[in-house]
VEXNU-227018 format. One record per atom (N, C-alpha, C): residue in three letters; atom name; x, y, z. Coordinates in Angstrom, 1 decimal. Example, Ala and Ser with C-alpha at 12.3 -4.5 7.8 and 13.67 -1.06 7.14 Angstrom:
<nodes>
+-----+----+--------+--------+--------+
:   r :  a :      u :      v :      w :
+-----+----+--------+--------+--------+
: Ala :  N :   13.2 :   -5.7 :    7.8 :
: Ala : CA :   12.3 :   -4.5 :    7.8 :
: Ala :  C :   13.2 :   -3.3 :    7.8 :
: Ser :  N :   12.8 :   -2.2 :    7.1 :
: Ser : CA :   13.7 :   -1.1 :    7.1 :
: Ser :  C :   12.9 :    0.0 :    7.9 :
+-----+----+--------+--------+--------+
</nodes>
This chain:
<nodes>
+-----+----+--------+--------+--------+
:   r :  a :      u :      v :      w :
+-----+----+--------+--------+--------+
: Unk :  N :   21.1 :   13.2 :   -2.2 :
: Unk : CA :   19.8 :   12.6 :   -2.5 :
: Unk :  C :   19.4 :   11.7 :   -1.3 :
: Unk :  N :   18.3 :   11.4 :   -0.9 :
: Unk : CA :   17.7 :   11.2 :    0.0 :
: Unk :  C :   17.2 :    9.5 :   -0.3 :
: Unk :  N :   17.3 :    8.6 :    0.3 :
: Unk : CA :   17.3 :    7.5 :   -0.3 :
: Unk :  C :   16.2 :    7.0 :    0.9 :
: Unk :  N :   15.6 :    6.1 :    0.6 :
: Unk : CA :   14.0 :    6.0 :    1.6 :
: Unk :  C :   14.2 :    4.2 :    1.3 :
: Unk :  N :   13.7 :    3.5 :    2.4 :
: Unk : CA :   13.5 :    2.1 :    2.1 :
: Unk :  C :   11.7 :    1.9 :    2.7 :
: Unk :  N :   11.8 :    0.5 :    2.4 :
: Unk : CA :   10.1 :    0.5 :    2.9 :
: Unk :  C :    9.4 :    0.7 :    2.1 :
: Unk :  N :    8.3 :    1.8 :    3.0 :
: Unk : CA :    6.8 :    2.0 :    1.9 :
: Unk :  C :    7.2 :    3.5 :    2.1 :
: Unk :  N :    7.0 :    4.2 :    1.5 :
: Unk : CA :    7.0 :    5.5 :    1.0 :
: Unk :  C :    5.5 :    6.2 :    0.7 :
: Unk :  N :    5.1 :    7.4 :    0.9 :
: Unk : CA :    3.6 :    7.6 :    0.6 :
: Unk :  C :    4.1 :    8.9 :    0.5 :
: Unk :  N :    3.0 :    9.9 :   -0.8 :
: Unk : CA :    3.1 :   11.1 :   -1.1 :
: Unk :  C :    1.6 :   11.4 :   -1.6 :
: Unk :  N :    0.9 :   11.9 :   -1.0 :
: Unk : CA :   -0.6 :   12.1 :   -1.4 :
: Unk :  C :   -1.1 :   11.1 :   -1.9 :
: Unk :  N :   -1.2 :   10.4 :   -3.1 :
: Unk : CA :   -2.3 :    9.3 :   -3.5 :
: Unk :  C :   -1.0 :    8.7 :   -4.0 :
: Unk :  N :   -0.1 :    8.8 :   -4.3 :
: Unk : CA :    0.9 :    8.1 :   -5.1 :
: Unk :  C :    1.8 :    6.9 :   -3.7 :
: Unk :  N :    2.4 :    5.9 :   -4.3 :
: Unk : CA :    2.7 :    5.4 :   -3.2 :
: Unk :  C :    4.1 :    4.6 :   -3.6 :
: Unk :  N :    5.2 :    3.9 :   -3.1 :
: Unk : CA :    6.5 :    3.8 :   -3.7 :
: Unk :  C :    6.8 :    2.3 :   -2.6 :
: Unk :  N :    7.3 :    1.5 :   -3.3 :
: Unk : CA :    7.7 :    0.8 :   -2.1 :
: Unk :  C :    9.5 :    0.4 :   -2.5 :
: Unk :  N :   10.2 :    0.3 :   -1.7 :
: Unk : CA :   11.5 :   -0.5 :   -2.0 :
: Unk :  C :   11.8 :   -1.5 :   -1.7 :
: Unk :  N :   12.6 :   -2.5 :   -2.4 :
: Unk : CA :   12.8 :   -4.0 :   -1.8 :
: Unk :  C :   14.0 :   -3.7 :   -0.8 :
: Unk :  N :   13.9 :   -4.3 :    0.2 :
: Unk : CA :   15.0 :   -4.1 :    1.3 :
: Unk :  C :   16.5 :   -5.2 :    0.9 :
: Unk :  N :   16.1 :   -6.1 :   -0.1 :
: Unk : CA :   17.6 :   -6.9 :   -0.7 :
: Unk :  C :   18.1 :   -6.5 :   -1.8 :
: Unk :  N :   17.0 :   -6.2 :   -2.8 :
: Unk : CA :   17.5 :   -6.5 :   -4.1 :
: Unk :  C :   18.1 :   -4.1 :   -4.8 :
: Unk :  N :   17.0 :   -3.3 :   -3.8 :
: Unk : CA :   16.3 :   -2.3 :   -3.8 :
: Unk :  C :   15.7 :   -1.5 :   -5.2 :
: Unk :  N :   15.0 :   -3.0 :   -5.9 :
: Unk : CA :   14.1 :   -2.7 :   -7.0 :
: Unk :  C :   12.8 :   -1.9 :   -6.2 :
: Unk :  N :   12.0 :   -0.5 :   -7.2 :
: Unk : CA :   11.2 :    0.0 :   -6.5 :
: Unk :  C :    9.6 :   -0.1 :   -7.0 :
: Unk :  N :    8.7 :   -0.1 :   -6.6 :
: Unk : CA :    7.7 :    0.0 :   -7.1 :
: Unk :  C :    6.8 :    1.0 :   -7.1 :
: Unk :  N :    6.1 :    2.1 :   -8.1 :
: Unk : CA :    5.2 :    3.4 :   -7.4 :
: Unk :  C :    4.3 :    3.6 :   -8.6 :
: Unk :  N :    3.0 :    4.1 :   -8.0 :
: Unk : CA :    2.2 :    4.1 :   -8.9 :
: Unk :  C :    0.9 :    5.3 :   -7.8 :
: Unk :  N :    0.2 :    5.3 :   -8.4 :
: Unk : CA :   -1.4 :    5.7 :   -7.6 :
: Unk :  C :   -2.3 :    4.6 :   -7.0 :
: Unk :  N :   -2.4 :    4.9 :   -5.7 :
: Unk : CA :   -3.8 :    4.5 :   -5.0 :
: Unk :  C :   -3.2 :    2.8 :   -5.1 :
: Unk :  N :   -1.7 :    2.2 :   -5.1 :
: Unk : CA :   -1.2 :    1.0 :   -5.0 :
: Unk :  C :   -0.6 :    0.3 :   -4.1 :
: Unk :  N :   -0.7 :   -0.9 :   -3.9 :
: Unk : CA :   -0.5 :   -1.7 :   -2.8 :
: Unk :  C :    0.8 :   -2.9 :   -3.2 :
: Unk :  N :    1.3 :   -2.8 :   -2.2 :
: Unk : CA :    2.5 :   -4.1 :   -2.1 :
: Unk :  C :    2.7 :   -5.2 :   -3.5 :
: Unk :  N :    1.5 :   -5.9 :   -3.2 :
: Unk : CA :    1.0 :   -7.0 :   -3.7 :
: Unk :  C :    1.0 :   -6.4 :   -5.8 :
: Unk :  N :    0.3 :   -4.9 :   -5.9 :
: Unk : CA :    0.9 :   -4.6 :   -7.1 :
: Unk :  C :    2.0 :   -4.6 :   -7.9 :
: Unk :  N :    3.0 :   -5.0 :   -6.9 :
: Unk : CA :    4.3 :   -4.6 :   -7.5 :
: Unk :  C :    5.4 :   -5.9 :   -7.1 :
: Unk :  N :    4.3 :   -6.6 :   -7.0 :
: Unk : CA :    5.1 :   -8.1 :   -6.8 :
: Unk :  C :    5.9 :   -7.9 :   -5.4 :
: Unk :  N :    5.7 :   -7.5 :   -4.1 :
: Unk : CA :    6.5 :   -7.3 :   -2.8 :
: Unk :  C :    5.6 :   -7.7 :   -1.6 :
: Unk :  N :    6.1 :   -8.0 :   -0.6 :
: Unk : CA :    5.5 :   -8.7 :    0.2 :
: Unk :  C :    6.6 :   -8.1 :    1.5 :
: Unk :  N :    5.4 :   -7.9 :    2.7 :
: Unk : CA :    5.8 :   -7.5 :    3.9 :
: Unk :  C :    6.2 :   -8.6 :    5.4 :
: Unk :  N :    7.0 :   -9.2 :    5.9 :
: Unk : CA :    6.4 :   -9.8 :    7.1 :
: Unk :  C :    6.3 :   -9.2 :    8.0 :
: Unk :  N :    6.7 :  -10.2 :    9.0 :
: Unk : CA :    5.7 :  -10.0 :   10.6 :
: Unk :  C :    6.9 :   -8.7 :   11.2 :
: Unk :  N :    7.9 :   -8.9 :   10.6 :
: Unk : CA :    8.9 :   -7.6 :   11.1 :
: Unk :  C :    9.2 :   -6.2 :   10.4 :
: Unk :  N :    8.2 :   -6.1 :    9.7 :
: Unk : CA :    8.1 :   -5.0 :    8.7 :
: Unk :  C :    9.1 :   -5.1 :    7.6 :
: Unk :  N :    9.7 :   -5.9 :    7.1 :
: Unk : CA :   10.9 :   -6.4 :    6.2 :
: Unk :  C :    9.8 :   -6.4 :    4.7 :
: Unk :  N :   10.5 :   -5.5 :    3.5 :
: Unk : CA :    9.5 :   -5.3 :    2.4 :
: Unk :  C :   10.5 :   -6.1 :    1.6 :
: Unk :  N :   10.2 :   -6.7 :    0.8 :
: Unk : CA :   11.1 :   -7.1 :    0.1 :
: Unk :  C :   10.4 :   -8.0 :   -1.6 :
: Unk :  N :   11.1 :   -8.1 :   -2.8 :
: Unk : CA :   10.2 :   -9.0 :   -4.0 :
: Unk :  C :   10.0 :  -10.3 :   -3.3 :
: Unk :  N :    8.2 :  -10.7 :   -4.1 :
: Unk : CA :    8.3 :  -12.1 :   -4.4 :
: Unk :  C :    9.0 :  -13.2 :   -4.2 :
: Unk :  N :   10.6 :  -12.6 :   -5.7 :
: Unk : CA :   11.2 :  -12.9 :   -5.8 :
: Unk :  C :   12.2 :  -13.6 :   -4.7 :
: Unk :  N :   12.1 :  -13.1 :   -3.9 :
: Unk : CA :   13.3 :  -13.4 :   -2.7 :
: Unk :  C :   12.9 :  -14.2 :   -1.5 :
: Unk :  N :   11.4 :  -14.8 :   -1.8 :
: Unk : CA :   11.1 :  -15.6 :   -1.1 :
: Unk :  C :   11.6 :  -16.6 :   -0.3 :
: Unk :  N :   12.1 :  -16.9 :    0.6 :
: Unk : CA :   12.9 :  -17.7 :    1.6 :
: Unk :  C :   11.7 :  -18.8 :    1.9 :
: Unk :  N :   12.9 :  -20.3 :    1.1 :
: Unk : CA :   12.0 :  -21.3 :    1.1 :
: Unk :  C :   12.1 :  -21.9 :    3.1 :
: Unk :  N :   10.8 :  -22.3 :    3.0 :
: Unk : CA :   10.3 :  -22.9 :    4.6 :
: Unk :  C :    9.9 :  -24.2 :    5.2 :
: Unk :  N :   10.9 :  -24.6 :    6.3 :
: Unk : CA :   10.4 :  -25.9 :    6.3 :
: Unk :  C :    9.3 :  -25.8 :    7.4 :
: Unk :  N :    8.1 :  -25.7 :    7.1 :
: Unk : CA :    7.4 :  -25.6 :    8.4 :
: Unk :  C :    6.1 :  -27.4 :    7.9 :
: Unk :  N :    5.6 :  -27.3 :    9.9 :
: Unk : CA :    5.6 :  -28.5 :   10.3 :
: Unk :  C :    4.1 :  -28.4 :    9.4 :
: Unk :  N :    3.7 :  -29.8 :    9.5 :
: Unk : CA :    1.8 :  -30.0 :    9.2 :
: Unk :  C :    0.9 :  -28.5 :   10.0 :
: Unk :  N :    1.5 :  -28.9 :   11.6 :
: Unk : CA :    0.3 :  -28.0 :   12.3 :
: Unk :  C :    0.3 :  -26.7 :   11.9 :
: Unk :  N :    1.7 :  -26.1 :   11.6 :
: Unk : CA :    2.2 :  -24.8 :   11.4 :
: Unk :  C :    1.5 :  -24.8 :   10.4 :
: Unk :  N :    1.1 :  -25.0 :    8.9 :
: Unk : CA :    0.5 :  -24.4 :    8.2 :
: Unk :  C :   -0.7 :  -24.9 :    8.2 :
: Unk :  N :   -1.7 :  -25.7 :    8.8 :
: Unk : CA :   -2.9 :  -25.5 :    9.2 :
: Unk :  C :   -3.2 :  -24.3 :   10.1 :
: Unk :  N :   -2.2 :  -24.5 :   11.2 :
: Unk : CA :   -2.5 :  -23.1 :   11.9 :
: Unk :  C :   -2.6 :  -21.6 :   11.0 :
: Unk :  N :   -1.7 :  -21.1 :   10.5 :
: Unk : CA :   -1.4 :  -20.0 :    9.2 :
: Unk :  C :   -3.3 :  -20.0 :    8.6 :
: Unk :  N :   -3.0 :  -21.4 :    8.5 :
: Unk : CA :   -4.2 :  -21.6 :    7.0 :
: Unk :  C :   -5.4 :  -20.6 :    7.7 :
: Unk :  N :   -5.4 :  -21.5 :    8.9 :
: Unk : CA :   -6.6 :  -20.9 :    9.7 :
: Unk :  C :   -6.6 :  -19.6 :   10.3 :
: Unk :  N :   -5.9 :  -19.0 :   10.4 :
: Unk : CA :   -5.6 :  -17.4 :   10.7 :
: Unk :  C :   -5.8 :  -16.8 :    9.9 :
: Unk :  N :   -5.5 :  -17.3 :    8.5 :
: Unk : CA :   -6.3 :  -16.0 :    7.4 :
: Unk :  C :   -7.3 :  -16.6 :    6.5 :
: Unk :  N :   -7.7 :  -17.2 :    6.5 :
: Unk : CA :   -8.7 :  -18.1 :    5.8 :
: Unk :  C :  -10.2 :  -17.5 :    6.3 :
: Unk :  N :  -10.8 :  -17.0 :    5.5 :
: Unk : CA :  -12.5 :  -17.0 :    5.2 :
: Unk :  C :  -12.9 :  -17.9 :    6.5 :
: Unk :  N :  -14.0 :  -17.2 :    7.5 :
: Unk : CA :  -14.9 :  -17.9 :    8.3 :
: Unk :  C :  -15.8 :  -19.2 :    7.6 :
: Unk :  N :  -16.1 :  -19.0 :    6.6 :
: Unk : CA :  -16.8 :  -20.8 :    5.4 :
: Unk :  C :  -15.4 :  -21.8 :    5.0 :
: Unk :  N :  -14.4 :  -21.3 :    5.6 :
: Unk : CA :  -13.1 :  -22.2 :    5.0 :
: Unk :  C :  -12.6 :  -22.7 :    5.9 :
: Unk :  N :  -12.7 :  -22.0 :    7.3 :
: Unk : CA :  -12.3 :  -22.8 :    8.7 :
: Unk :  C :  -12.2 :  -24.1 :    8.9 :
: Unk :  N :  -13.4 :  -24.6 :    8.6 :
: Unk : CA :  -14.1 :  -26.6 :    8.6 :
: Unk :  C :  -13.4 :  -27.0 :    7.9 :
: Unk :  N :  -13.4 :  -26.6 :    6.5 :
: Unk : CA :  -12.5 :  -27.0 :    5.5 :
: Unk :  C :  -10.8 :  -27.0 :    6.2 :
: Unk :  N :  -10.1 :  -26.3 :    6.6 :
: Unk : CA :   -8.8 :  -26.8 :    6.2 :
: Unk :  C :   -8.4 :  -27.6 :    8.1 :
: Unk :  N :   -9.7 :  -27.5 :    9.5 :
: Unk : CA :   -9.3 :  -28.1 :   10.3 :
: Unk :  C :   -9.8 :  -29.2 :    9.9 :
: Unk :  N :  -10.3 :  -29.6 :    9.4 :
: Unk : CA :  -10.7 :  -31.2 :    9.2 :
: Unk :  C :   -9.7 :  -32.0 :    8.1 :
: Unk :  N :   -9.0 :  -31.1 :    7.3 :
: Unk : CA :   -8.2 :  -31.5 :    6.4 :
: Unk :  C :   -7.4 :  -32.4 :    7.1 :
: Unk :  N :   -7.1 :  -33.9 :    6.2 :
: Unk : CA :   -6.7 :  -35.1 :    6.4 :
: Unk :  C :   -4.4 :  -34.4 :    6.2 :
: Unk :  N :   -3.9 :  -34.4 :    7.2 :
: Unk : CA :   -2.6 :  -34.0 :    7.6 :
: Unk :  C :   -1.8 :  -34.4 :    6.2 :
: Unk :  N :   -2.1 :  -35.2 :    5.3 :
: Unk : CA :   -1.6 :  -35.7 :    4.0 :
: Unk :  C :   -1.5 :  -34.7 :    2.9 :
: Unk :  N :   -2.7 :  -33.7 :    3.3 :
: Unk : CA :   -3.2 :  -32.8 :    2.1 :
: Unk :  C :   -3.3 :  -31.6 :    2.4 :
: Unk :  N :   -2.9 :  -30.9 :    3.6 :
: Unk : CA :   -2.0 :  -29.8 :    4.0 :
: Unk :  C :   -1.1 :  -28.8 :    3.4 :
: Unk :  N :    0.1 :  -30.0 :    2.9 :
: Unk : CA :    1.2 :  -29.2 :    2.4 :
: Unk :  C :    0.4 :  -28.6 :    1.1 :
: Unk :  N :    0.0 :  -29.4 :    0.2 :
: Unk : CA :   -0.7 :  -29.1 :   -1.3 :
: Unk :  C :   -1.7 :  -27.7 :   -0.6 :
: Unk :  N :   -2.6 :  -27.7 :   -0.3 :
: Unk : CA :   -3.4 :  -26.5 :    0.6 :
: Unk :  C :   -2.5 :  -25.6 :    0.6 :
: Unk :  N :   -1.6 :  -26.0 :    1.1 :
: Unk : CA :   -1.0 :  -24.5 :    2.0 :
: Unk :  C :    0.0 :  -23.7 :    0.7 :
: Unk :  N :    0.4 :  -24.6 :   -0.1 :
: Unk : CA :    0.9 :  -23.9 :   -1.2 :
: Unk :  C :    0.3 :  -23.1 :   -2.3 :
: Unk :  N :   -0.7 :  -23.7 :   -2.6 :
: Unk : CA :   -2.0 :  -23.2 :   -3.3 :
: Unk :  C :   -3.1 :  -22.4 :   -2.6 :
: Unk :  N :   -3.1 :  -22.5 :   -1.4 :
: Unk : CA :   -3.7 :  -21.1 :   -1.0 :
: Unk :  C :   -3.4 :  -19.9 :   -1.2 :
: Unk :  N :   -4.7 :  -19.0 :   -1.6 :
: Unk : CA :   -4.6 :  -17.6 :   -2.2 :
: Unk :  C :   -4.1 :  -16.8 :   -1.1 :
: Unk :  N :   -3.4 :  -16.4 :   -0.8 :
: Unk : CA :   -2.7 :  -15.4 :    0.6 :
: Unk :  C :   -3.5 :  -14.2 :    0.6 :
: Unk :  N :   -3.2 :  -13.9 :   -1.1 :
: Unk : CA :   -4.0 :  -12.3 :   -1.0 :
: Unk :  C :   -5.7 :  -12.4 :   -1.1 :
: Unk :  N :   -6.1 :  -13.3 :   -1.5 :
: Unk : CA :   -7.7 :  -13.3 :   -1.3 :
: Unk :  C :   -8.3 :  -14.1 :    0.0 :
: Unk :  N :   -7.0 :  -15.0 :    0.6 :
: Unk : CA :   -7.8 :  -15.9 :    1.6 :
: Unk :  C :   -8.1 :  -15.4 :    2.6 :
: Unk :  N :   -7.8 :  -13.9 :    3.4 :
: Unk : CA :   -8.1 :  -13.5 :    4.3 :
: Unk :  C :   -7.7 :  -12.4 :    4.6 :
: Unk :  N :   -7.0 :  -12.3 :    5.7 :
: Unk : CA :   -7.3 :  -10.6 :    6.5 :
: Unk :  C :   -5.5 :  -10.5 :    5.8 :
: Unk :  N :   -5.1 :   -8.6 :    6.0 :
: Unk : CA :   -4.4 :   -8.2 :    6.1 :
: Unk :  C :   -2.9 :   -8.6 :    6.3 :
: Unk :  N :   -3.2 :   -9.6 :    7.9 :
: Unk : CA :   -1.7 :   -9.7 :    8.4 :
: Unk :  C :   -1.7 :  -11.2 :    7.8 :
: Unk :  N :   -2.4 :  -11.9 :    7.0 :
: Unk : CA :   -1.5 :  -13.2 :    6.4 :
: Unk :  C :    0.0 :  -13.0 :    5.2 :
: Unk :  N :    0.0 :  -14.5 :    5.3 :
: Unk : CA :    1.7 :  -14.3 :    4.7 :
: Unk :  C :    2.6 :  -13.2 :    5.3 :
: Unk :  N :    2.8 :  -13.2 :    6.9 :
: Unk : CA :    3.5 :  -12.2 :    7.1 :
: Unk :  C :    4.9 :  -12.9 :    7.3 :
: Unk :  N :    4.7 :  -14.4 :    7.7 :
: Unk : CA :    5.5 :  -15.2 :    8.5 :
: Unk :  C :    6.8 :  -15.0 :    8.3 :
: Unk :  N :    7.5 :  -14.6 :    9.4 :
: Unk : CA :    9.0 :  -14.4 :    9.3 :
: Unk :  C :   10.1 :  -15.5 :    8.7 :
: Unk :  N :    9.1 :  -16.7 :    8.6 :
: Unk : CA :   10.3 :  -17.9 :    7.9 :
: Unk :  C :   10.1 :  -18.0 :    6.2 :
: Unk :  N :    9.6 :  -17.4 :    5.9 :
: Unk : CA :    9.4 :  -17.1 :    4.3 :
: Unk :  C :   10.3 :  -15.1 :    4.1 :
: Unk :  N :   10.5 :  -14.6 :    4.7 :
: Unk : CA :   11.5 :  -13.3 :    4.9 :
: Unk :  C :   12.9 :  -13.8 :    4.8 :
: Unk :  N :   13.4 :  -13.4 :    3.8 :
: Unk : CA :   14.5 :  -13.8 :    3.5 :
: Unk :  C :   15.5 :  -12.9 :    4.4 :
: Unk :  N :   15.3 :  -11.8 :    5.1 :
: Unk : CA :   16.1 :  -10.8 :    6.0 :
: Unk :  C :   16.2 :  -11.6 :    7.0 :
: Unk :  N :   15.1 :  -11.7 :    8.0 :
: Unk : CA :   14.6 :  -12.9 :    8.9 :
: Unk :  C :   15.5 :  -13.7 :    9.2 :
: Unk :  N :   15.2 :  -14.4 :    7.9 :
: Unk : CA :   16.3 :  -15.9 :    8.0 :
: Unk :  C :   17.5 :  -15.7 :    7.4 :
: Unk :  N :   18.3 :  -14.5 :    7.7 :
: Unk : CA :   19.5 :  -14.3 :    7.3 :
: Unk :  C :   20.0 :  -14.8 :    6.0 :
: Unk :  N :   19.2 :  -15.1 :    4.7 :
: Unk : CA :   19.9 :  -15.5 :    3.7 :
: Unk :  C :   20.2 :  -14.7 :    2.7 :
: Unk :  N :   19.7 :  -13.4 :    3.6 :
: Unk : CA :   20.1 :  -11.8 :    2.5 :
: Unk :  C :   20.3 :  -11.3 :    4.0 :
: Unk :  N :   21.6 :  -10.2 :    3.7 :
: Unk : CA :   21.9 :   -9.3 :    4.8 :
: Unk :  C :   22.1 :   -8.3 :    4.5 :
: Unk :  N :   21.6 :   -7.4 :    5.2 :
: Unk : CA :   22.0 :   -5.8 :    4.3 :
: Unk :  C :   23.0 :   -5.0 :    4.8 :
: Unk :  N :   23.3 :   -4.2 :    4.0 :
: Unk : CA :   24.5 :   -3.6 :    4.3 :
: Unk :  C :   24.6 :   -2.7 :    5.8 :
: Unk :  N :   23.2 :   -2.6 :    6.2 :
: Unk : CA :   22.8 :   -1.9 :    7.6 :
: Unk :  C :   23.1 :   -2.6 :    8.7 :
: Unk :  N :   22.7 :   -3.9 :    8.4 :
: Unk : CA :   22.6 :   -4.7 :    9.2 :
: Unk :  C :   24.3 :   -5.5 :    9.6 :
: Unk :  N :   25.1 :   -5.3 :    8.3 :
: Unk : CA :   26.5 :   -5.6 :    8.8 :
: Unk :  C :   27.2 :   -4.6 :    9.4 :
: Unk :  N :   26.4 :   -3.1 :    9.4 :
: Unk : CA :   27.3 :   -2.3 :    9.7 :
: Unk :  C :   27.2 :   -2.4 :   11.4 :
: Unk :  N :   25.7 :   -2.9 :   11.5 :
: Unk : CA :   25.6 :   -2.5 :   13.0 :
: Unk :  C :   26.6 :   -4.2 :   13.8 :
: Unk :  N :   26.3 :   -5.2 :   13.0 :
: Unk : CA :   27.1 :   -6.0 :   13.7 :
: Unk :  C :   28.4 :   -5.8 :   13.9 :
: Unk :  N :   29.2 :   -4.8 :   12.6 :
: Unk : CA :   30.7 :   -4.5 :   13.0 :
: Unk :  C :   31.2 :   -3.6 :   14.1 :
: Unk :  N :   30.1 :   -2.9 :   14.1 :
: Unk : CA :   30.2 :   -1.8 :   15.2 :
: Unk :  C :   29.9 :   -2.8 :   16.5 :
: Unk :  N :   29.1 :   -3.5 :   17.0 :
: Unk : CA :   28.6 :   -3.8 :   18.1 :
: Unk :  C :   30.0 :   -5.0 :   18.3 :
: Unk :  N :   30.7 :   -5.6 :   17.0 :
: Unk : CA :   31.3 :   -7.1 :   17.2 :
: Unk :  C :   33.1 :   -6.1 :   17.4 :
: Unk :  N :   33.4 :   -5.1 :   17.4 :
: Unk : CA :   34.6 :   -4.1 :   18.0 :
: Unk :  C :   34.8 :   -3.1 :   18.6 :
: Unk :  N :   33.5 :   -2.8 :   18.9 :
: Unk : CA :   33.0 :   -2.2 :   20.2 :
: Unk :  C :   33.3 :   -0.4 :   19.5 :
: Unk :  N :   32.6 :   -0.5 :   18.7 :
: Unk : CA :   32.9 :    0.9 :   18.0 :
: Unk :  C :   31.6 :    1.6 :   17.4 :
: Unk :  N :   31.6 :    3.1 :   17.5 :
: Unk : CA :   30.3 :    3.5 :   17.2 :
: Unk :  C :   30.8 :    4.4 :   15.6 :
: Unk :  N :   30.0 :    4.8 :   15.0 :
: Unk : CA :   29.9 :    5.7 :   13.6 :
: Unk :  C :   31.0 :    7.1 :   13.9 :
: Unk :  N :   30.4 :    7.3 :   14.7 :
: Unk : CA :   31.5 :    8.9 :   15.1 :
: Unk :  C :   33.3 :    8.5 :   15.2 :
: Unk :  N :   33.2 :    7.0 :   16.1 :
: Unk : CA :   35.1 :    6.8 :   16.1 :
: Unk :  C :   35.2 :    6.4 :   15.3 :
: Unk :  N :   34.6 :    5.8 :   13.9 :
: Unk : CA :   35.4 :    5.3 :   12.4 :
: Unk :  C :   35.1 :    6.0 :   11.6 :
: Unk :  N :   34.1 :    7.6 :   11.7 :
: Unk : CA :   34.5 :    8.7 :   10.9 :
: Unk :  C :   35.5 :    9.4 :   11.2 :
: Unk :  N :   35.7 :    9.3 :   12.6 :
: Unk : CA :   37.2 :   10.2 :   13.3 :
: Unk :  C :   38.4 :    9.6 :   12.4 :
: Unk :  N :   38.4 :    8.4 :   12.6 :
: Unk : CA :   39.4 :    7.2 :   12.4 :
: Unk :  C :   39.8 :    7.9 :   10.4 :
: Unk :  N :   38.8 :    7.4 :    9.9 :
: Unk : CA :   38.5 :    7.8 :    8.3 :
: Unk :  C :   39.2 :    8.8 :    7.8 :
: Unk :  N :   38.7 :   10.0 :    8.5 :
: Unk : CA :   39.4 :   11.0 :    8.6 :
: Unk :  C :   40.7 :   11.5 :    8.8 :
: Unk :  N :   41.1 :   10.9 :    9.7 :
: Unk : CA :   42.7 :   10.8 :   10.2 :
: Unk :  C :   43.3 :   10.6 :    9.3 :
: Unk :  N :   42.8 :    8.7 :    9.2 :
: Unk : CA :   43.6 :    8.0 :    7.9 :
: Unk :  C :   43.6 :    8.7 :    6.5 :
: Unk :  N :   42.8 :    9.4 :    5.8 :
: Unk : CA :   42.8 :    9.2 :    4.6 :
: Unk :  C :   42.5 :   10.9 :    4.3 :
: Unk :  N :   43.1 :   11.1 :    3.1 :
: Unk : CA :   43.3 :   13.0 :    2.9 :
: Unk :  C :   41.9 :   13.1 :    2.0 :
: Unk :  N :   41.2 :   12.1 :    1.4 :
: Unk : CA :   39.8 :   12.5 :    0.7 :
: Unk :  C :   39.5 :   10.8 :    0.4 :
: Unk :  N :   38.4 :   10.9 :   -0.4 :
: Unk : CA :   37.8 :    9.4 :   -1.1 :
: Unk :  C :   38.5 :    8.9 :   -1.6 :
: Unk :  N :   39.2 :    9.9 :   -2.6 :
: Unk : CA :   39.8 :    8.7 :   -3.5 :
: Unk :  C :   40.7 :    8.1 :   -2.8 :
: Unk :  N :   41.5 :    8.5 :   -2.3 :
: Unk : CA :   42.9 :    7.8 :   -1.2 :
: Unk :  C :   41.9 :    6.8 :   -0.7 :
: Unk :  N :   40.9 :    6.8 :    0.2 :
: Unk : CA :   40.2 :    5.5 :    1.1 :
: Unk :  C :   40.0 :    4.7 :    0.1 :
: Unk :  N :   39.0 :    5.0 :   -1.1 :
: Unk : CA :   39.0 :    3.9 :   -2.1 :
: Unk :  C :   39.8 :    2.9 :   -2.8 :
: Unk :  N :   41.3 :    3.9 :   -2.8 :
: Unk : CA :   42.3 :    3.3 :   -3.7 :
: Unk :  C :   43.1 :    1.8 :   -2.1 :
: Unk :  N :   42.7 :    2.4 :   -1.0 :
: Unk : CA :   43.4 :    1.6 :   -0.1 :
: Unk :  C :   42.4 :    0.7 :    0.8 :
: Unk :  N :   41.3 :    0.8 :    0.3 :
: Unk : CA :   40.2 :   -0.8 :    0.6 :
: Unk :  C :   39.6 :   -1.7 :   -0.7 :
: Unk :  N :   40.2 :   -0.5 :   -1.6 :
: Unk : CA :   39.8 :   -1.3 :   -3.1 :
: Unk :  C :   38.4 :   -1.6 :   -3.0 :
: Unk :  N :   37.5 :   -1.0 :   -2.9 :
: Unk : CA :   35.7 :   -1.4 :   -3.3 :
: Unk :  C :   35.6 :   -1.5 :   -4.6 :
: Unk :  N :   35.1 :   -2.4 :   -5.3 :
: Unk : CA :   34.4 :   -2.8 :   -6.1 :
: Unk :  C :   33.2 :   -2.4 :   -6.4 :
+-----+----+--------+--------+--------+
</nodes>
């Protein structure tokens, strides 16, 4: 079986996977934001739910605000008094306040900021952290172990 992460597309039908949890979402002529999932600036799809809380500064979310914010809202959030920022920036509508690439920020990506790691992502650190590629620990695999079940019963996976 063929297993797909990301966004997936098949004529009008469209699929997305969370990259932590890999809850999926698919429907017709549907978008991210349908299915409760959110993309950042590194193409990381992932729920809502796994939001990675952020400590960013005053200017950082006036700046954000102002990047996707409506041309009639601009005045509104640079003039905004630094006190009343944070309140703003939490209650701003992401998906209606502007263009495409808002809310992409990598400090709200839970992959990003390392507080989810995926199983890809450990494989490539193990390989790169003992200097080993896929082909010498399938050779290796092989050697060691006469089928699955033997490997299983001698690393004990859960």
């Amino acid at each position: 079986m063929k297993t797909r992460s990301g966004f997936v597309s098949n004529s009008s039908s469209t699929s997305f996977t969370c990259e932590v949890c890999s809850h999926t979402g698919s429907g017709m002529d549907a978008g991210l934001e349908d299915f409760g999932f959110i993309e950042c600036a590194e193409e990381h799809i992932f729920c809502e739910d796994h939001e990675a809380k952020a400590n960013l500064s005053i200017e950082r979310m006036r700046k954000e605000m102002l990047s996707c914010c409506i041309d009639e809202e601009k005045d509104k959030f640079s003039q905004m008094p630094d006190e009343k920022i944070t309140e703003a920036f939490e209650e701003f509508d992401w998906d209606e306040g502007g263009t495409s690439s808002c809310c992409k920020m990598i400090e709200f990506c839970p992959i990003c900021q390392l507080t989810e790691i995926r199983d890809k992502d450990i494989l490539a650190y193990l390989f790169q952290k003992f200097g080993v590629n896929r082909s010498q620990v399938v050779a290796e695999m092989q050697k060691t172990y006469s089928d699955h079940k033997s490997f299983m019963e001698s690393v004990k996976v859960e």
